[in-house]
N, C-alpha and C positions, 0 to 999 in steps of 0.2 A: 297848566291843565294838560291832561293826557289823553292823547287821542287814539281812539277806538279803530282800529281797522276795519274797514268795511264788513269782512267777510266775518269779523269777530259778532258785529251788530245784527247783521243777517239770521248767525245761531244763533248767539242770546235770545232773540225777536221767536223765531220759531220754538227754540226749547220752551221759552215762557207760554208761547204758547199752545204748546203741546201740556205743560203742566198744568194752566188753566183750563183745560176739556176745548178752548175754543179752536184747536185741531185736535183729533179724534183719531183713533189708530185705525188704518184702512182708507182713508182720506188721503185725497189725490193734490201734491203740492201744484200752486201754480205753476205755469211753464218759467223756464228760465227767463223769457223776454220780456213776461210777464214780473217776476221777481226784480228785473234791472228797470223799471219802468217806480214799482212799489219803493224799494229804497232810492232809487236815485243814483245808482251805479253802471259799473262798464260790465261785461257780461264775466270778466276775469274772479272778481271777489264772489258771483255769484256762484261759478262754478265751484269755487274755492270750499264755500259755506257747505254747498251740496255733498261735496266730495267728504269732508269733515264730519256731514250727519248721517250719511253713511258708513263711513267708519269708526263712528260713536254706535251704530248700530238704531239709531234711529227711523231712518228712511231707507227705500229698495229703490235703484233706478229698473227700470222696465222697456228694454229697448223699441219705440216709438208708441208707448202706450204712457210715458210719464215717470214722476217719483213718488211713491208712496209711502206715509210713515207706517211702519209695520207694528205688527205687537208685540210685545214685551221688550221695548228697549234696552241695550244695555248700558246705559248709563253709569255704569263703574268701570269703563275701558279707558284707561287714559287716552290720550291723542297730542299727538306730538302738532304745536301749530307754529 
């Protein structure tokens, strides 16, 4: 069996469900402590995800207001993980 990286589980989770409308563009991610609490992780993988779906162009970090999925993802940008 092949094991999933944390921080791989984290996207997946999010991009699903950003594809399923049940995150909404303009919508405010949980906090980070809040994320290591929901999967069950160290705060490293979560950074990890975050960093990844902003560079997918999914989410905007917002210096002490949060991360938020923005609109029009670009979802055709590779990323190197």
């Amino acid at each position: 069996m092949v094991h999933t990286p944390a921080y791989r589980r984290i996207v997946n989770d999010i991009t699903a469900r950003l594809d399923s409308g049940v995150l909404r563009y303009g919508d405010r991610l949980p906090s980070g402590r809040q994320l290591q609490r929901q999967y069950g992780v160290s705060a490293q993988p979560v950074k990890t995800a975050l960093i990844i779906l902003e560079d997918r162009g999914y989410t905007e970090g917002q210096q002490g207001c949060g991360v938020f999925v923005v609109a029009g993802a670009r979802r055709d940008r590779p990323v190197l993980l």
